[in-house]
PDB file of N, CA, C and O in Angstrom:
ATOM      1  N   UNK A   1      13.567  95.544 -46.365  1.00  0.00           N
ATOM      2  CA  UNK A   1      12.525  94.607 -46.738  1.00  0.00           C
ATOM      3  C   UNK A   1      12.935  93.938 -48.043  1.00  0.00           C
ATOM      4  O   UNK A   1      13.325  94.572 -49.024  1.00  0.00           O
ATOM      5  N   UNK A   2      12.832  92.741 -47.993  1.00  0.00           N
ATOM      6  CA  UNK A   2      13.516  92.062 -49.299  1.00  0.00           C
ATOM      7  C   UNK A   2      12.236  91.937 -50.432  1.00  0.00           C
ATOM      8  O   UNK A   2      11.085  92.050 -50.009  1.00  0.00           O
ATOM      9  N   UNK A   3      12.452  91.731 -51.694  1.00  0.00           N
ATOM     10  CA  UNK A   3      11.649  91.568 -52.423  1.00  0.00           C
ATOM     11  C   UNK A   3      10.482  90.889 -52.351  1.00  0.00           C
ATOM     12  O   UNK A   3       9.400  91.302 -52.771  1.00  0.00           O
ATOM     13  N   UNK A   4      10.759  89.499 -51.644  1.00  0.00           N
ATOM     14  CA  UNK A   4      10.019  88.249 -51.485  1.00  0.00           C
ATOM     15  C   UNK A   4       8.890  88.786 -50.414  1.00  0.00           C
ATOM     16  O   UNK A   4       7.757  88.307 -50.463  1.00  0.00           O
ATOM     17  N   UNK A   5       9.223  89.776 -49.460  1.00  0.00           N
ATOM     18  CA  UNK A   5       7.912  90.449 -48.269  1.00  0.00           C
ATOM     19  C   UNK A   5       7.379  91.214 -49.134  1.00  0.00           C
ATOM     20  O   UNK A   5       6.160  91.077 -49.238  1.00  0.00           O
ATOM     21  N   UNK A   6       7.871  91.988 -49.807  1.00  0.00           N
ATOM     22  CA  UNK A   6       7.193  93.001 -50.623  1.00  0.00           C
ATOM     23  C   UNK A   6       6.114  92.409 -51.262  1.00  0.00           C
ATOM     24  O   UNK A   6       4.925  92.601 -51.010  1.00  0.00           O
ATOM     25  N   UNK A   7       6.691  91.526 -52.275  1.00  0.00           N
ATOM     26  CA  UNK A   7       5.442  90.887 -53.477  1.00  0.00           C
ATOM     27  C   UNK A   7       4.094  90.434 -52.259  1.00  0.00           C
ATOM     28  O   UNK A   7       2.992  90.978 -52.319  1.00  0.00           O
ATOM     29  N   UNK A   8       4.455  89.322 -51.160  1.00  0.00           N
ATOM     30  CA  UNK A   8       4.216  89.065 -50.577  1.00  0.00           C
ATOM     31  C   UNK A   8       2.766  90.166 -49.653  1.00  0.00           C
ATOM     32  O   UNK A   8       1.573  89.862 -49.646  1.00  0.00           O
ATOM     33  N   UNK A   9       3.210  91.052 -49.174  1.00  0.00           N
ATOM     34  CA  UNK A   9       2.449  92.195 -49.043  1.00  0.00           C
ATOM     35  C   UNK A   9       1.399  92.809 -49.699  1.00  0.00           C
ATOM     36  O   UNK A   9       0.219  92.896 -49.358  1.00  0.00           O
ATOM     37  N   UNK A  10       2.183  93.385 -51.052  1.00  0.00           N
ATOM     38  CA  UNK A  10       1.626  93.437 -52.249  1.00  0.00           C
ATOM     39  C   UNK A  10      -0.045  92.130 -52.385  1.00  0.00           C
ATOM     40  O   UNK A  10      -1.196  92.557 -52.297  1.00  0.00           O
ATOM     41  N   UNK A  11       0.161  91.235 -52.513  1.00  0.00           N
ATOM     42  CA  UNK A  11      -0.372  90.115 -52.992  1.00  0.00           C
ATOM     43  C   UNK A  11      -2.045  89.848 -51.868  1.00  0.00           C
ATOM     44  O   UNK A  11      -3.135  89.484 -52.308  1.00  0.00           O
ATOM     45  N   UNK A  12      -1.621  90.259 -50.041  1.00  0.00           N
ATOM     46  CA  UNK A  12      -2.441  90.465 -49.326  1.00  0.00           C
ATOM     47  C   UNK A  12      -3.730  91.900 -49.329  1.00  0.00           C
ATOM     48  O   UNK A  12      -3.590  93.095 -49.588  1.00  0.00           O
ATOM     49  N   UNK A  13      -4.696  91.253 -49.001  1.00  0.00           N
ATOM     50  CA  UNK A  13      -5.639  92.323 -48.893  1.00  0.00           C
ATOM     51  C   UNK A  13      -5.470  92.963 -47.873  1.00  0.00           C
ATOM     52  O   UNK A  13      -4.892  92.541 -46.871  1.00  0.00           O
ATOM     53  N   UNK A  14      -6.155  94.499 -48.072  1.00  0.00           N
ATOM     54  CA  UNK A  14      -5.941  95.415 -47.037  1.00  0.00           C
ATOM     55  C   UNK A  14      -6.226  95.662 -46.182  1.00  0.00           C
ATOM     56  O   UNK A  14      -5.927  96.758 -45.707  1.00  0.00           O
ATOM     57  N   UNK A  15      -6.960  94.760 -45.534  1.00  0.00           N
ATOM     58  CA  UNK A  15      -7.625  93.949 -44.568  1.00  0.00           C
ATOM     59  C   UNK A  15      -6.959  92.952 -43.507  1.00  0.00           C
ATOM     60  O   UNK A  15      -7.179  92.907 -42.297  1.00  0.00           O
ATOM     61  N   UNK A  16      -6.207  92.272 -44.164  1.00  0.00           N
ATOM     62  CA  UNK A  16      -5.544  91.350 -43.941  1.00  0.00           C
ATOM     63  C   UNK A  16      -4.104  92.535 -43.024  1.00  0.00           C
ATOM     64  O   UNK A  16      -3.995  92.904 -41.855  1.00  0.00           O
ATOM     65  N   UNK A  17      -3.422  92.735 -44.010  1.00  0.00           N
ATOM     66  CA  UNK A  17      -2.348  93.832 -43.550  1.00  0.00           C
ATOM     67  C   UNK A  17      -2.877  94.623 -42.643  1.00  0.00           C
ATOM     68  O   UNK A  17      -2.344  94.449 -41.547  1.00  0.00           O
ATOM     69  N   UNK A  18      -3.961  95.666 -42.646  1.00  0.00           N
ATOM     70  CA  UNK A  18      -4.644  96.002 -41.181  1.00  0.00           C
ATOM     71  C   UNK A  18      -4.876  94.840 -40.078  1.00  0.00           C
ATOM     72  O   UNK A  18      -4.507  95.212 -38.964  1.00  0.00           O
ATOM     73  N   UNK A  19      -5.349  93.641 -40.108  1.00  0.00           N
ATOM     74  CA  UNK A  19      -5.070  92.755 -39.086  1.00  0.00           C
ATOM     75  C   UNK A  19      -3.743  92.477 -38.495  1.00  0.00           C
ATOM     76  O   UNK A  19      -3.591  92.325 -37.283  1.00  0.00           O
ATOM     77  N   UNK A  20      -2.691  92.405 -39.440  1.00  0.00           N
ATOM     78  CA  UNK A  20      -1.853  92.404 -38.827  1.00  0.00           C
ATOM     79  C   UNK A  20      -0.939  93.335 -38.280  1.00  0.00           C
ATOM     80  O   UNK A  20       0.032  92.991 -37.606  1.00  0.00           O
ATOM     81  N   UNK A  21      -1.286  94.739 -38.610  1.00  0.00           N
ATOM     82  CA  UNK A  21      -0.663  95.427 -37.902  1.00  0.00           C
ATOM     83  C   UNK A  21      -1.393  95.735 -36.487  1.00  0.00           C
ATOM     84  O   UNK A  21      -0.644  96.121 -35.590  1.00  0.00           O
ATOM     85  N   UNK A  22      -2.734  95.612 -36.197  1.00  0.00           N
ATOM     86  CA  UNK A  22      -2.712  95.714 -35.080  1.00  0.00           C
ATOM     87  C   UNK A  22      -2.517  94.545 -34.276  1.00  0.00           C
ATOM     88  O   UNK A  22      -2.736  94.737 -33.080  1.00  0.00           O
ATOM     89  N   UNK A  23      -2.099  93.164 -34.660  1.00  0.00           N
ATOM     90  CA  UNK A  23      -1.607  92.329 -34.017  1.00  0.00           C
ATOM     91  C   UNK A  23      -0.584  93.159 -33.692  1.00  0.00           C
ATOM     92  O   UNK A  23      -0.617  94.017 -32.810  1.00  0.00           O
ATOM     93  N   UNK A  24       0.225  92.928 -34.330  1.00  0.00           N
ATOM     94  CA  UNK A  24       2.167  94.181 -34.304  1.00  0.00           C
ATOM     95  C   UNK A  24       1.693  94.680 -33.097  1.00  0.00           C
ATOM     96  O   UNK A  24       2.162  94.164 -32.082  1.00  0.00           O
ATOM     97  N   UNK A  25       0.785  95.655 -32.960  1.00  0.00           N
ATOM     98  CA  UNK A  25       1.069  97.138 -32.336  1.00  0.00           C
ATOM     99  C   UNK A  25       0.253  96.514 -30.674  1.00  0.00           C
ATOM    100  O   UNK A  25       0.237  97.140 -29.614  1.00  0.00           O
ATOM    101  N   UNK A  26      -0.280  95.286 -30.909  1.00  0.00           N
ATOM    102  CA  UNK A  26      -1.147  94.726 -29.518  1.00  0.00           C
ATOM    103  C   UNK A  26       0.247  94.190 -28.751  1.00  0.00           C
ATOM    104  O   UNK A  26       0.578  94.649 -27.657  1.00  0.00           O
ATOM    105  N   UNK A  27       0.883  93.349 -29.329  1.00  0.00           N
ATOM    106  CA  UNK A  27       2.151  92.996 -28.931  1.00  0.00           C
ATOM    107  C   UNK A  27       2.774  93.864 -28.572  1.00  0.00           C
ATOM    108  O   UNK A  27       3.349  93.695 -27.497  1.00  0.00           O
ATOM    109  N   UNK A  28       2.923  94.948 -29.156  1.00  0.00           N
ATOM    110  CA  UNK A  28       4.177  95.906 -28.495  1.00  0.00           C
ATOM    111  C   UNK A  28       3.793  96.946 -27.583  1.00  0.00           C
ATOM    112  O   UNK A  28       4.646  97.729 -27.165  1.00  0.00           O
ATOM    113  N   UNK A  29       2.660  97.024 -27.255  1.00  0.00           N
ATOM    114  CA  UNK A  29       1.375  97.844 -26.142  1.00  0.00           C
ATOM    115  C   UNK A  29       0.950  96.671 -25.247  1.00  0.00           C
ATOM    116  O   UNK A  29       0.459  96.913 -24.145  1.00  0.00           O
ATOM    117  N   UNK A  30       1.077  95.717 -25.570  1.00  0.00           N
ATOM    118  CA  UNK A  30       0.940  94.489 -24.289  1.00  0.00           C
ATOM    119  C   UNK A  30       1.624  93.484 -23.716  1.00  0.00           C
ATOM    120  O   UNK A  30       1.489  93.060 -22.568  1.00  0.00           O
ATOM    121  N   UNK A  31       2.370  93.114 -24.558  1.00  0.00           N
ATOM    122  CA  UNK A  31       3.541  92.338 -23.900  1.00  0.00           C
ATOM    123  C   UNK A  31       4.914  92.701 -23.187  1.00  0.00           C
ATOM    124  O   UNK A  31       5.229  93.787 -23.674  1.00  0.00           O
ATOM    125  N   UNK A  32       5.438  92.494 -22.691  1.00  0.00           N
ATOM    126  CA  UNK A  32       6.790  92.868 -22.027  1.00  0.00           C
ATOM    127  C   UNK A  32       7.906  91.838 -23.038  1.00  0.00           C
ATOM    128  O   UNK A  32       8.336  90.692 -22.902  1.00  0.00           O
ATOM    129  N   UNK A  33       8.081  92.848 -24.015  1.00  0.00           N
ATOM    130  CA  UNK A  33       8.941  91.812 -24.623  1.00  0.00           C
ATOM    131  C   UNK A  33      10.081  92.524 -24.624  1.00  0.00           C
ATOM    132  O   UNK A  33      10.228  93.741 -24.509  1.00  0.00           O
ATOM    133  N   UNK A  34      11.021  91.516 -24.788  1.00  0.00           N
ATOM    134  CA  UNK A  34      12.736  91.750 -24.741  1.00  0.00           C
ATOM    135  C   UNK A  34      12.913  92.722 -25.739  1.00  0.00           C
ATOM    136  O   UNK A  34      12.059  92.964 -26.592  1.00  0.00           O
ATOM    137  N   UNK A  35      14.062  93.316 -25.648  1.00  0.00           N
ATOM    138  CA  UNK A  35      14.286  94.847 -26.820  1.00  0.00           C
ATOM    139  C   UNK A  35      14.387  94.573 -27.921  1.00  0.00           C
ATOM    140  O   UNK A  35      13.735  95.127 -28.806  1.00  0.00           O
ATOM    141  N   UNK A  36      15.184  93.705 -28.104  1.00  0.00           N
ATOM    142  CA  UNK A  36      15.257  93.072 -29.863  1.00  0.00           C
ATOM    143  C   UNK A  36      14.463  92.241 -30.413  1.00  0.00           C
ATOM    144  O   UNK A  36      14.790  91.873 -31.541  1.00  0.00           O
ATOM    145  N   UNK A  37      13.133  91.655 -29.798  1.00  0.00           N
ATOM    146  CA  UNK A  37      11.811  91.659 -30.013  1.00  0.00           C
ATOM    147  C   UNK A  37      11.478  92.988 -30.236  1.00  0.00           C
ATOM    148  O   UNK A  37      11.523  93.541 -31.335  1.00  0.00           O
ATOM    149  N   UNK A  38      11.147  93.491 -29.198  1.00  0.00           N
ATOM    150  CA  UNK A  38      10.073  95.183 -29.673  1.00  0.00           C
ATOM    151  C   UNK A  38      10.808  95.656 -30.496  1.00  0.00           C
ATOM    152  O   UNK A  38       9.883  96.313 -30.972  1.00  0.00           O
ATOM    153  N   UNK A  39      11.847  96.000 -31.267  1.00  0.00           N
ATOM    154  CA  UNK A  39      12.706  96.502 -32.136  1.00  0.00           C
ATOM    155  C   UNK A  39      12.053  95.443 -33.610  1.00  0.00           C
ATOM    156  O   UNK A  39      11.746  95.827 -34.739  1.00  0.00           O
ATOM    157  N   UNK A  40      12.029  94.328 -33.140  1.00  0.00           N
ATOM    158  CA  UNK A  40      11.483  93.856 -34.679  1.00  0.00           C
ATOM    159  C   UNK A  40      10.554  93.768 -34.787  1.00  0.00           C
ATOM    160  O   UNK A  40      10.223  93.638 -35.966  1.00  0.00           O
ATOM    161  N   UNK A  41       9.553  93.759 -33.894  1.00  0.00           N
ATOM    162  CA  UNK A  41       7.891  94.079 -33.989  1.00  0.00           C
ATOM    163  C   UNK A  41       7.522  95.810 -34.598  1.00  0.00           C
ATOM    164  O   UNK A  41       6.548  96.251 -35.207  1.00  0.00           O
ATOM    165  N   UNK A  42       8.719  96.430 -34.128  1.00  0.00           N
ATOM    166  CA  UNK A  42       7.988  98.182 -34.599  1.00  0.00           C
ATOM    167  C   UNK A  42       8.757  97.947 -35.737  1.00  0.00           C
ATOM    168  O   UNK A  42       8.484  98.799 -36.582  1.00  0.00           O
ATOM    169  N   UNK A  43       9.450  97.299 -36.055  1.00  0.00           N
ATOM    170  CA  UNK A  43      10.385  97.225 -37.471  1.00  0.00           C
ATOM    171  C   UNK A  43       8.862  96.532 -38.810  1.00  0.00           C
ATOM    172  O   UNK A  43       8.505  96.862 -39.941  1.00  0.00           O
ATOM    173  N   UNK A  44       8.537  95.765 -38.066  1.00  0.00           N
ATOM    174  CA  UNK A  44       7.360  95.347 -38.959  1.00  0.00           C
ATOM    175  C   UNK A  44       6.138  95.757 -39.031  1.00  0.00           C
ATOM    176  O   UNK A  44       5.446  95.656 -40.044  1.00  0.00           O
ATOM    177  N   UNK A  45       5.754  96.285 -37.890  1.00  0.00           N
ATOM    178  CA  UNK A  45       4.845  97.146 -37.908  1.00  0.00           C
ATOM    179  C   UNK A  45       4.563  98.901 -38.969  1.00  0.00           C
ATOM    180  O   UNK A  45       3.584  99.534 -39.362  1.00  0.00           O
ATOM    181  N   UNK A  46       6.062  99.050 -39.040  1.00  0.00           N
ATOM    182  CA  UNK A  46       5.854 100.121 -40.298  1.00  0.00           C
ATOM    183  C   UNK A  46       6.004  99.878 -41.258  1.00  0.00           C
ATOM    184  O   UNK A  46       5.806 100.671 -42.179  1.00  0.00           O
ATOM    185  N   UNK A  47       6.445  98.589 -41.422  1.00  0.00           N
ATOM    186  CA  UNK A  47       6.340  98.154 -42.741  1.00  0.00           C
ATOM    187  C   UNK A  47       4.987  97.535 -42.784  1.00  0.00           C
ATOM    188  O   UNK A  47       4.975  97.406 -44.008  1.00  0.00           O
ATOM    189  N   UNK A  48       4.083  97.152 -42.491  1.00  0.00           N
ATOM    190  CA  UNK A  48       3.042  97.117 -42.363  1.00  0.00           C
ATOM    191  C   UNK A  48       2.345  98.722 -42.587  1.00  0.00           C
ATOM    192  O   UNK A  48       1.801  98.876 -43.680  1.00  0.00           O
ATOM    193  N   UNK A  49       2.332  99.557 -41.921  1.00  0.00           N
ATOM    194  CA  UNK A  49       1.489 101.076 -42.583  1.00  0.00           C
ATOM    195  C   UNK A  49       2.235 101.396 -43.662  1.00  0.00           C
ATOM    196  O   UNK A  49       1.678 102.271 -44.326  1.00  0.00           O
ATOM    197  N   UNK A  50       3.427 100.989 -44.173  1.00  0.00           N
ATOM    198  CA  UNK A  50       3.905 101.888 -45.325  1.00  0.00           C
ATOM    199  C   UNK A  50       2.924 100.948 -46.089  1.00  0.00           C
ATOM    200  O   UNK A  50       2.149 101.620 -46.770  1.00  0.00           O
ATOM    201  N   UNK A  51       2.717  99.634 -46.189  1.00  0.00           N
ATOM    202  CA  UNK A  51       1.637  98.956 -47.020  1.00  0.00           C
ATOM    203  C   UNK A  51       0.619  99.093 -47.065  1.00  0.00           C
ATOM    204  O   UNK A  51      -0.123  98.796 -48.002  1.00  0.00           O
ATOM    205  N   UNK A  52       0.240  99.760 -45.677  1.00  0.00           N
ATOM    206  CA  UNK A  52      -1.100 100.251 -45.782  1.00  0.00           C
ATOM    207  C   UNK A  52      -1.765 101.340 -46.701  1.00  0.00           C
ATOM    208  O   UNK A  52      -2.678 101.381 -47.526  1.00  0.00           O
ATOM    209  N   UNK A  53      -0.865 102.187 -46.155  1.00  0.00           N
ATOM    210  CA  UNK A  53      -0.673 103.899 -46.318  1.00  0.00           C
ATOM    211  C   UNK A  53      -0.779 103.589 -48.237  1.00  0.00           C
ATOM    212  O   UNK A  53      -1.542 104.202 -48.984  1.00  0.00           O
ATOM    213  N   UNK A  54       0.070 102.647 -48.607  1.00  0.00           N
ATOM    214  CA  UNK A  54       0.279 102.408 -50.297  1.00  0.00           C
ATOM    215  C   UNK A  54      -1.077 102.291 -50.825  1.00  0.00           C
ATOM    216  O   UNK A  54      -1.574 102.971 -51.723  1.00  0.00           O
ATOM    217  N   UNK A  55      -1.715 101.164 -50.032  1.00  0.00           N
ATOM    218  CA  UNK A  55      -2.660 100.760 -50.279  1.00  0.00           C
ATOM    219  C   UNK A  55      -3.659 101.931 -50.542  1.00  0.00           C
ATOM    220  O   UNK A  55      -4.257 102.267 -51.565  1.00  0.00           O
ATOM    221  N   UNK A  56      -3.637 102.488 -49.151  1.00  0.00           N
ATOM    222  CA  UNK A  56      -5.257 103.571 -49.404  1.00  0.00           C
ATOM    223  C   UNK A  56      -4.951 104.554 -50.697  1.00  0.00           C
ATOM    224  O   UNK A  56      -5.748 104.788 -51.605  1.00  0.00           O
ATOM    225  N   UNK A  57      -3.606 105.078 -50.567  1.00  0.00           N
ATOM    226  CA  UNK A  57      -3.240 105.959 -51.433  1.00  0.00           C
ATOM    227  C   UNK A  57      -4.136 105.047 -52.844  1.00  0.00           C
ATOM    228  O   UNK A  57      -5.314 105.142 -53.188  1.00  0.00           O
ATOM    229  N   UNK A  58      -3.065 104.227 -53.386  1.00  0.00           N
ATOM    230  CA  UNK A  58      -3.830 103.563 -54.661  1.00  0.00           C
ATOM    231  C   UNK A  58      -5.011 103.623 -54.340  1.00  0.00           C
ATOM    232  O   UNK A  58      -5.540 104.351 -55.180  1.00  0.00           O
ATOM    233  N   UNK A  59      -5.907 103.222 -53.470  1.00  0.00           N
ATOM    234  CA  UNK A  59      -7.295 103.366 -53.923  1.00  0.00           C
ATOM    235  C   UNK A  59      -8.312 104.445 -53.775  1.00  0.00           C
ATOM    236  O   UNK A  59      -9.524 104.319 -53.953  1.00  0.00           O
ATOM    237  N   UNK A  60      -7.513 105.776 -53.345  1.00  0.00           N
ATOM    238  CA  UNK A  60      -7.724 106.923 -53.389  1.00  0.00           C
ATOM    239  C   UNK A  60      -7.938 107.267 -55.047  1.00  0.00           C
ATOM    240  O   UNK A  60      -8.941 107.536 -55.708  1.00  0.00           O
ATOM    241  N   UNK A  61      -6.884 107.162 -55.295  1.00  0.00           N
ATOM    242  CA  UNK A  61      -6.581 107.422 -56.780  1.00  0.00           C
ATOM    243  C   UNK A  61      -7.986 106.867 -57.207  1.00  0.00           C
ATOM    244  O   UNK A  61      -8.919 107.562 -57.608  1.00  0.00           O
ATOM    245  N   UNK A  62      -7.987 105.600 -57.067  1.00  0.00           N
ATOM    246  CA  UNK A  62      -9.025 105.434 -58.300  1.00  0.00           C
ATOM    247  C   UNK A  62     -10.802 105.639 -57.862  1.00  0.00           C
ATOM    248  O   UNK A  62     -11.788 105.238 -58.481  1.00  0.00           O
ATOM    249  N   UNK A  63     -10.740 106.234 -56.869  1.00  0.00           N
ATOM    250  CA  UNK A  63     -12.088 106.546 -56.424  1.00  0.00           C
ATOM    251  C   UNK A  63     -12.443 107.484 -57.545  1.00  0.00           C
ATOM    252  O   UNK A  63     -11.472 107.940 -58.148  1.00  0.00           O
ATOM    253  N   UNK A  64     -13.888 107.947 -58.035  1.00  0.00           N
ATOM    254  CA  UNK A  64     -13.817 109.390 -58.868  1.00  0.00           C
ATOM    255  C   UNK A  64     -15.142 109.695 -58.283  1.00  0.00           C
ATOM    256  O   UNK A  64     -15.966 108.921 -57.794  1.00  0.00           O
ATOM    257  N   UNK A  65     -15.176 110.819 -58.414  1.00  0.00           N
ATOM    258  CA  UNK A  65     -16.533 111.479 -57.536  1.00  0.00           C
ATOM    259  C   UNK A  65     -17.516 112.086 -58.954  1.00  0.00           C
ATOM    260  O   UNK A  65     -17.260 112.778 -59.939  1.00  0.00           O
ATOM    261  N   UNK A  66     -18.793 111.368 -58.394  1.00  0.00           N
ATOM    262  CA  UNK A  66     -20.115 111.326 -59.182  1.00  0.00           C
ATOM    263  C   UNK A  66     -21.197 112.403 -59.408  1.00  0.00           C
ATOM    264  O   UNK A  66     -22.220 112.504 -58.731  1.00  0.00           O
ATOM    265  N   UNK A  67     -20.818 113.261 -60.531  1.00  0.00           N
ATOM    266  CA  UNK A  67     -21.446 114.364 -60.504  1.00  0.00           C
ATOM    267  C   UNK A  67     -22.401 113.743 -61.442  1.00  0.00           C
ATOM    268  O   UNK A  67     -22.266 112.768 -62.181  1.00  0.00           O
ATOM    269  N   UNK A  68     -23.478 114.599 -61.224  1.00  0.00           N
ATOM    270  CA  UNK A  68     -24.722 115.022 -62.002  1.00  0.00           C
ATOM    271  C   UNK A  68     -24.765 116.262 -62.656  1.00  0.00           C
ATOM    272  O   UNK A  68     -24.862 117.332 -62.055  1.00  0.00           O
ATOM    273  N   UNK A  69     -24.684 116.121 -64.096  1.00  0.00           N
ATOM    274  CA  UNK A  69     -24.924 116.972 -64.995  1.00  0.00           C
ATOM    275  C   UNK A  69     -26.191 117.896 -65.155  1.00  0.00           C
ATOM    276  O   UNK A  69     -27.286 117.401 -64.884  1.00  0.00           O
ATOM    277  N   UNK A  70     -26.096 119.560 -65.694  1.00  0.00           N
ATOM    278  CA  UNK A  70     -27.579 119.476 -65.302  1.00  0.00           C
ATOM    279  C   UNK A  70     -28.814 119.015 -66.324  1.00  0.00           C
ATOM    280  O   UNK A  70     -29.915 119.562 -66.385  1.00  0.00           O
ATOM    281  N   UNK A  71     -28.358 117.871 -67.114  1.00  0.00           N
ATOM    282  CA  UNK A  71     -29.268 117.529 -68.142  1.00  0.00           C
ATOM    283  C   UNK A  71     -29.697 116.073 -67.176  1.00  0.00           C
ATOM    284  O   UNK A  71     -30.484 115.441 -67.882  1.00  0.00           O
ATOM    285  N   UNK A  72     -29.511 115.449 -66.069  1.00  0.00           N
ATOM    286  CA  UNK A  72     -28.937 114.721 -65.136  1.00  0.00           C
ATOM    287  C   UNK A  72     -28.875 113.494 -65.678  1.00  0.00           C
ATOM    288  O   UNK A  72     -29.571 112.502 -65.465  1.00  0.00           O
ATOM    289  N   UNK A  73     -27.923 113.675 -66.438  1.00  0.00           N
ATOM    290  CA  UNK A  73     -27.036 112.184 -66.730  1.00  0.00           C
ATOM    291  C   UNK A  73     -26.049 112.559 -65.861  1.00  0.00           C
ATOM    292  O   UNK A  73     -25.930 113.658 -65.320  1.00  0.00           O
ATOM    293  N   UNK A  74     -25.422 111.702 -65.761  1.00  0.00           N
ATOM    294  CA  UNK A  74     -24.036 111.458 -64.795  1.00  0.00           C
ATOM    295  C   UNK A  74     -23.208 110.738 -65.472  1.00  0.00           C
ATOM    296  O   UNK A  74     -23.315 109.799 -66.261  1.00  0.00           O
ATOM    297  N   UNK A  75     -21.755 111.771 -64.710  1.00  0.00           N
ATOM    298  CA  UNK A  75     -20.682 111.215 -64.896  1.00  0.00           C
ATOM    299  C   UNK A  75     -19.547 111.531 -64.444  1.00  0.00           C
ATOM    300  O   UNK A  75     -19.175 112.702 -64.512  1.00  0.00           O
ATOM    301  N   UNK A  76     -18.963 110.807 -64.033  1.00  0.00           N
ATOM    302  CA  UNK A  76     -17.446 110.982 -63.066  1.00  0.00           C
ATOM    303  C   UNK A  76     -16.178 111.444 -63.380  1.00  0.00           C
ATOM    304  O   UNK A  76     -15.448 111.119 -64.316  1.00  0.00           O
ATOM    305  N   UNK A  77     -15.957 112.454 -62.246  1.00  0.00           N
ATOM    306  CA  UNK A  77     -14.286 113.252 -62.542  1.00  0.00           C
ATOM    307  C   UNK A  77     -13.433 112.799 -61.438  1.00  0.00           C
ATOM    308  O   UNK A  77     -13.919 112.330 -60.409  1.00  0.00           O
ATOM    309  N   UNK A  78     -12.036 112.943 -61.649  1.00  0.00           N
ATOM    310  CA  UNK A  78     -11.790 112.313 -60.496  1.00  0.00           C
ATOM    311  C   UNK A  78     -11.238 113.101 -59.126  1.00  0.00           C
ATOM    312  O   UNK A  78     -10.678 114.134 -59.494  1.00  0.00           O
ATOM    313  N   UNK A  79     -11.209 112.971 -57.774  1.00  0.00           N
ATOM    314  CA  UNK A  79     -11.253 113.205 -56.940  1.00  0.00           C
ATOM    315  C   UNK A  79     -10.367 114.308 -56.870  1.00  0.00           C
ATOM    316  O   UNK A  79      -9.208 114.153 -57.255  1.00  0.00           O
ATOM    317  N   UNK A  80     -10.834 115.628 -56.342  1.00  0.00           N
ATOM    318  CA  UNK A  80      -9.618 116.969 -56.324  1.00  0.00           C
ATOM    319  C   UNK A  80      -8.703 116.370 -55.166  1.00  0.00           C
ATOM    320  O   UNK A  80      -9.030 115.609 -54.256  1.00  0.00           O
ATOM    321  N   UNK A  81      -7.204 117.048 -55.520  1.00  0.00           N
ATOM    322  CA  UNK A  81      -6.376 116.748 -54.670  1.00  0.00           C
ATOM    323  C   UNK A  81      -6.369 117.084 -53.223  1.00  0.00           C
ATOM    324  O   UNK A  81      -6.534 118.295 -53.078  1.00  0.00           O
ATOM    325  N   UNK A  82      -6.260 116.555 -52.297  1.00  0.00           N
ATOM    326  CA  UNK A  82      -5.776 116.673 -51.050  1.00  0.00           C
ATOM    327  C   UNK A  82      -5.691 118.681 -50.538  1.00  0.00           C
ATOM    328  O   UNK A  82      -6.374 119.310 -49.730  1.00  0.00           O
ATOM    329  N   UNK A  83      -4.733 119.056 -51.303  1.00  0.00           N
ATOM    330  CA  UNK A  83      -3.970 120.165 -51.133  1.00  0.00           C
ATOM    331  C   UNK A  83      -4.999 121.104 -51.767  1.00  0.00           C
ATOM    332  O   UNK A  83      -4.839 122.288 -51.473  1.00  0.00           O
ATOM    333  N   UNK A  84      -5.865 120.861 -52.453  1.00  0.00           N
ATOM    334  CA  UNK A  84      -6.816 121.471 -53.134  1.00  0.00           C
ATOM    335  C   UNK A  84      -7.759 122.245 -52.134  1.00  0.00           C
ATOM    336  O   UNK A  84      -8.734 121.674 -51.646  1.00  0.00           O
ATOM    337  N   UNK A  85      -7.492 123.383 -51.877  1.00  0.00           N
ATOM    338  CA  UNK A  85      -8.410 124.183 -50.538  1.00  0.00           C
ATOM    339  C   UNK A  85      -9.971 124.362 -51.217  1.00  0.00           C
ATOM    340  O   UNK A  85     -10.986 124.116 -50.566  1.00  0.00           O
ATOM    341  N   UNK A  86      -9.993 124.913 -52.875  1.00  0.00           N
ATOM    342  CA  UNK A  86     -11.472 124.929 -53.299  1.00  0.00           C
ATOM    343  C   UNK A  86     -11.264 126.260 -53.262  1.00  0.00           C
ATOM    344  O   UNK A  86     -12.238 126.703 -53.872  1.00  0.00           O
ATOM    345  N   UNK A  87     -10.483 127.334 -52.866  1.00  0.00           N
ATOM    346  CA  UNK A  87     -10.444 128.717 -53.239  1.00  0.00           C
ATOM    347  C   UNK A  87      -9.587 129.139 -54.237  1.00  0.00           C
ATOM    348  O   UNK A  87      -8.359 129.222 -54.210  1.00  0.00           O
ATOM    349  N   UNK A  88     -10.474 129.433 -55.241  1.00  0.00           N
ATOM    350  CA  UNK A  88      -9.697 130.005 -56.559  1.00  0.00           C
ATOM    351  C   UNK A  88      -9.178 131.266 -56.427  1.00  0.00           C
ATOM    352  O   UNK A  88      -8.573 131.786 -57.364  1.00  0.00           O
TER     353      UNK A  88
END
């Protein structure tokens, strides 16, 4: 992927990049296309979820989850990790 798709990517909403990957993936589940077509449609199509996948990640990150204190003011910590089972 050259720089110029990247920024490019980058620059689209995540919305947008979800539209087009399931364009990608309608094409290659519905059309009968020649091999070096479907080879560059699944070629773009993961480059499409690796943008995705970037995407949610970053906005994983900045989600923070909203506790209530017990004086109940509130205020936010941020989201335990993934891998985080919750058993100490």
């Amino acid at each position: 992927m050259t720089l110029k798709k990247t920024d490019q990517l980058n620059s689209e909403s995540f919305e947008s990049l979800l539209e087009k990957l399931e364009a990608a993936v309608g094409r290659l589940e519905n059309e009968e296309l020649p091999l070096d077509e479907a080879i560059a449609q699944y070629q773009a199509a993961m480059t499409l979820v690796t943008a995705c996948r970037t995407r949610l990640d970053e906005a994983e990150k900045t989600v923070n989850l909203l506790v209530q204190k017990n004086n109940g003011d509130w205020k936010t910590e941020p989201l335990p990790d993934r891998d985080d089972s919750g058993d100490n």
